[in-house]
C-alpha positions in Angstrom: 0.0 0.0 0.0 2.7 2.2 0.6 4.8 1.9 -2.4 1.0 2.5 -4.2 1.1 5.4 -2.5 4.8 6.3 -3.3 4.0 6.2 -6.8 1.2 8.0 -6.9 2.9 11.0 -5.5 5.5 10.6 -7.7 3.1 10.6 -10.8 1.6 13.7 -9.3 4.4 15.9 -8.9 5.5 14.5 -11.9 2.2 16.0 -13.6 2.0 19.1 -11.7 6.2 20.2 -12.7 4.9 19.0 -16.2 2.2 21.3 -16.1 4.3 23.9 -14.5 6.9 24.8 -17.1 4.0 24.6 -19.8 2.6 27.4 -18.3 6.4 28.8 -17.7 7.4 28.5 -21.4 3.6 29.4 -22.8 3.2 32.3 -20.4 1.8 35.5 -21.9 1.8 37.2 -18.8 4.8 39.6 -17.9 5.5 40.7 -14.6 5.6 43.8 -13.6 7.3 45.3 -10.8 8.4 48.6 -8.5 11.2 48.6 -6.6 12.1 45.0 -7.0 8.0 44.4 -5.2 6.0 42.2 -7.8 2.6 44.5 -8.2 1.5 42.9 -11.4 0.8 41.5 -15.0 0.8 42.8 -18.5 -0.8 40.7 -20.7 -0.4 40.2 -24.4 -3.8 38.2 -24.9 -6.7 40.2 -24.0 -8.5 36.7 -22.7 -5.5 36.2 -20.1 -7.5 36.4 -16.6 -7.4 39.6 -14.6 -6.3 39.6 -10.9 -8.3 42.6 -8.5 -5.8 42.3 -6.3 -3.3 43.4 -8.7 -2.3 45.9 -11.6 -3.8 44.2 -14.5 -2.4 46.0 -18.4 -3.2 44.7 -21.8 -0.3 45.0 -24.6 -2.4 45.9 -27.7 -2.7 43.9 -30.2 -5.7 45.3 -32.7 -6.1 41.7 -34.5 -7.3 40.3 -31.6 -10.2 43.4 -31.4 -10.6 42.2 -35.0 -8.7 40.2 -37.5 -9.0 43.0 -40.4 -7.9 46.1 -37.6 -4.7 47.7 -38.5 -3.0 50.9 -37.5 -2.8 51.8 -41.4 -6.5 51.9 -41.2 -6.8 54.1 -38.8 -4.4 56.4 -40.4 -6.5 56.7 -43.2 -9.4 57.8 -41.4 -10.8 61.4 -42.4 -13.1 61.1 -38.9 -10.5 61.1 -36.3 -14.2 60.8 -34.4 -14.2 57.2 -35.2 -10.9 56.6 -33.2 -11.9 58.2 -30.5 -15.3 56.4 -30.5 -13.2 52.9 -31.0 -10.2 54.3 -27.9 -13.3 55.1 -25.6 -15.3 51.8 -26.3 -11.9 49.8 -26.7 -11.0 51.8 -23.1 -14.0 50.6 -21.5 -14.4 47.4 -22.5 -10.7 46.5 -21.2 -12.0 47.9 -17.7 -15.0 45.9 -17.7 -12.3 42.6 -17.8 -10.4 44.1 -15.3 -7.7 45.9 -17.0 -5.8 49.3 -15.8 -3.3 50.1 -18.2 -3.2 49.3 -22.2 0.2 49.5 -24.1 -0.5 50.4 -27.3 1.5 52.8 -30.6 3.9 52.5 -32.9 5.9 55.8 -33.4 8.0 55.1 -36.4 6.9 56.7 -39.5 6.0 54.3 -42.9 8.8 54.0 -45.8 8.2 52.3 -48.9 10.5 49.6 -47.7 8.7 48.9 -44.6 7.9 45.3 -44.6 4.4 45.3 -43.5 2.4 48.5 -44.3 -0.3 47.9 -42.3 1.6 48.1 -38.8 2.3 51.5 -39.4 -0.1 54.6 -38.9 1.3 56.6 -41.9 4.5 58.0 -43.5 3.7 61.5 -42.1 5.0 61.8 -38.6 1.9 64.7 -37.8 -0.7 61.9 -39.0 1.0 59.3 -36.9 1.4 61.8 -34.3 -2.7 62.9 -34.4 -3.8 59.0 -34.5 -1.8 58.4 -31.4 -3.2 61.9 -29.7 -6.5 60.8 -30.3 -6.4 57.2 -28.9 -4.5 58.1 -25.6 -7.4 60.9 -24.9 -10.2 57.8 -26.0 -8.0 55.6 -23.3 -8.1 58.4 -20.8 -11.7 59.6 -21.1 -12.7 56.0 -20.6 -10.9 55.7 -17.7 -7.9 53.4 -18.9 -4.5 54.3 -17.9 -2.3 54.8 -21.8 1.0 54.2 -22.1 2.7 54.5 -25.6 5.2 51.8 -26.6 8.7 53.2 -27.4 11.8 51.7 -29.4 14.8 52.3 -30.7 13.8 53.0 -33.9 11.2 55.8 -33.5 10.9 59.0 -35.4 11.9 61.8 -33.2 8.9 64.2 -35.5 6.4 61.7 -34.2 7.8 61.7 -30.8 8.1 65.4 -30.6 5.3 66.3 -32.6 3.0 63.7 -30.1 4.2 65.6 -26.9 3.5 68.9 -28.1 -0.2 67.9 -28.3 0.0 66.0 -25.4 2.1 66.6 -22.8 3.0 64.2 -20.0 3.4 61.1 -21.5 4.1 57.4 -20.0 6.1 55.6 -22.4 7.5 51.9 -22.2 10.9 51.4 -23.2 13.1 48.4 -24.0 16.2 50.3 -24.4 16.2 53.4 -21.0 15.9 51.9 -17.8 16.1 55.5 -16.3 13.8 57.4 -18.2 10.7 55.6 -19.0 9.0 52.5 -17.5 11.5 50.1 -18.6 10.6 46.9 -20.2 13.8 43.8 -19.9 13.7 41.3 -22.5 16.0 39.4 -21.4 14.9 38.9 -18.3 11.2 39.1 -19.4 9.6 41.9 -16.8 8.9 45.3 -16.5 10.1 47.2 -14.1 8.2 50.9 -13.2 10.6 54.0 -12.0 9.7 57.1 -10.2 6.2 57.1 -8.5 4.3 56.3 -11.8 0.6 53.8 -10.9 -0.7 53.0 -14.5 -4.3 53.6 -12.6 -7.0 56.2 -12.5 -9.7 56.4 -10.4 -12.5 56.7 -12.6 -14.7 54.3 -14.9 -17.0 55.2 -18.2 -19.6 52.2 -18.5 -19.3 50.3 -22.3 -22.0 51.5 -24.5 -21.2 48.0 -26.3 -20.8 49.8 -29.7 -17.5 48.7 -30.5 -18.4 46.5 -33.2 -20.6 49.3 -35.1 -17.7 51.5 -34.6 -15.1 49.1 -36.3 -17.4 48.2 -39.2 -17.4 52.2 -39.5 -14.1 51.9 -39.6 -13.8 50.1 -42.1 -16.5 51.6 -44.6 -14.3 54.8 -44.0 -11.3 53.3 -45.0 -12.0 52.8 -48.3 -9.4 54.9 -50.2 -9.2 55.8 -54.2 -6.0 57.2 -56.0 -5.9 58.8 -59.2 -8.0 60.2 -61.7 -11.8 59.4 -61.4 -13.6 57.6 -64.0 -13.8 53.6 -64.8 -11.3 50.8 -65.4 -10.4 50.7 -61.7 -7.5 48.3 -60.4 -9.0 47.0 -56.6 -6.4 46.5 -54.1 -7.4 44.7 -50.5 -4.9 45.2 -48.3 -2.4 46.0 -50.5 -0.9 49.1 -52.0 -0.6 49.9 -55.5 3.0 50.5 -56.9 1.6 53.5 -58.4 -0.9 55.4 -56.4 -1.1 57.5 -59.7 -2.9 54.7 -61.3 -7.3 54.4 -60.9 -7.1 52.4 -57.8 -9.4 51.2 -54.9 -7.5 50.3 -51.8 -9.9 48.3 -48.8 -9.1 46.5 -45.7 -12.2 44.6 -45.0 -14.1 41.6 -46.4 -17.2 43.5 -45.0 -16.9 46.2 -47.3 -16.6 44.5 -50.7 -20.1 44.9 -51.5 -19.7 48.4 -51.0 -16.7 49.0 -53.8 -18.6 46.5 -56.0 -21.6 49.3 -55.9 -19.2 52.5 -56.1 -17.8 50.4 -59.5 -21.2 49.8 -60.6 -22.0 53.4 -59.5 -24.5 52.8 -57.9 -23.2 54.8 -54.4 -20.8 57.5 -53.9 -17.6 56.8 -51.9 -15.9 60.0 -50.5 -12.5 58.5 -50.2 -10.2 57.9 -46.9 -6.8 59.3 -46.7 -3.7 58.4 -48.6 -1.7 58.3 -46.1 1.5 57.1 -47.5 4.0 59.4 -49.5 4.8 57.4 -52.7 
């Protein structure tokens, strides 16, 4: 009986340390921590569980709001209402799972040889710089802490041209442990200096329109180059090599019935912004 029970206690803890580093090595929880004191999680799937007990931030990543969202799309937005709409509804809906913070921006400017257009806001740094302006005062006014993501490689126009509008900004940085919250990735945590709490103290209740305002979105994304007339070239979610050329450019599946009218013309589309520079 005893050795039974030996080896079931060995089969356990063999399961449990199994299970264990699973968790370890599939982790997408990163620690966070002040002064060396562990006060809480960041994570990078917006289903991870939420701890009250704790700080609780979301890295943003838009294709898990919706597998079509891109920060190119939101660059092409004339409305800069719609962001704001999506930051405030985005905003409240992360509270509502228990979120403080979001980490969200990407500051660099697009080139031509970029690799993937679409995680870029635009190749002007004042577009980029507006985009990001408007979703940190969506986060705020719904009552989630922003903090803008900051690398090595980020255009000092954006940077500049963003702090003008806003201020006092929270960044997080891989590469200044002095300056900015300070993210390690070797060691895989975050670390907070100064007395910064990524927490307010206020709360505005979801309207639960966030999936009206992302269809928006993307009906006001639709962009068109060149001359007007017929014999256009359709583009989804890619860029012509020639934006001189008759050219449709859309992001969505939802939308396709929309350019197929506008070709027929049958509706008028007011076009979205070009917001690249070649």
């Amino acid at each position: 009986m005893k050795k039974v029970l030996q080896l079931f206690l060995k089969k356990y803890y063999l399961i449990l340390i199994i299970i264990s580093i699973y968790i370890i090595a599939f982790s997408t929880k990163i620690p966070v921590f002040k002064n060396e004191r562990f006060i809480g999680y960041i994570n990078t799937s917006i289903n991870d569980s939420t701890n009250p007990e704790i700080i609780n931030g979301y890295w943003l990543n838009l294709k898990e709001i919706n597998e079509e969202l891109d920060y190119f799309i939101l660059g092409s937005l004339n409305s800069y209402d719609l962001i704001y709409e999506f930051s405030i509804e985005l905003g409240s809906y992360l509270l509502e799972k228990g979120y403080d913070f979001i980490i969200f921006g990407n500051l660099k400017i697009l080139k031509k040889d970029s690799k993937n257009f679409l995680n870029y806001i635009a190749s002007s740094p004042y577009i980029t710089s507006q985009v990001l302006y408007i979703m940190l005062r969506g986060f705020e006014t719904a009552g989630i802490f922003p903090i803008v993501y900051l690398d090595k490689e980020v255009s000092k126009e954006v940077k500049n041209s963003l702090e003008l509008k806003s201020g006092k900004i929270n960044y997080l940085s891989d590469f200044n442990a002095d300056k900015y919250m300070f993210y390690d990735k070797i060691e895989k945590k975050v670390y907070l200096n100064r007395e910064i709490m990524p927490k307010l103290t206020w709360k505005l209740p979801s309207n639960k329109n966030m999936e009206n305002t992302i269809k928006k979105i993307f009906e006001n994304s639709i962009i068109i180059t060149g001359w007007l007339g017929n014999n256009y070239k359709t583009y989804y979610r890619k860029l012509p090599k020639n934006s001189k050329e008759k050219s449709i450019i859309y992001f969505s599946k939802k939308v396709e019935k929309r350019v197929k009218d506008f070709l027929n013309k049958n509706i008028v589309i007011y076009s979205a912004k070009k917001n690249w520079d070649w």
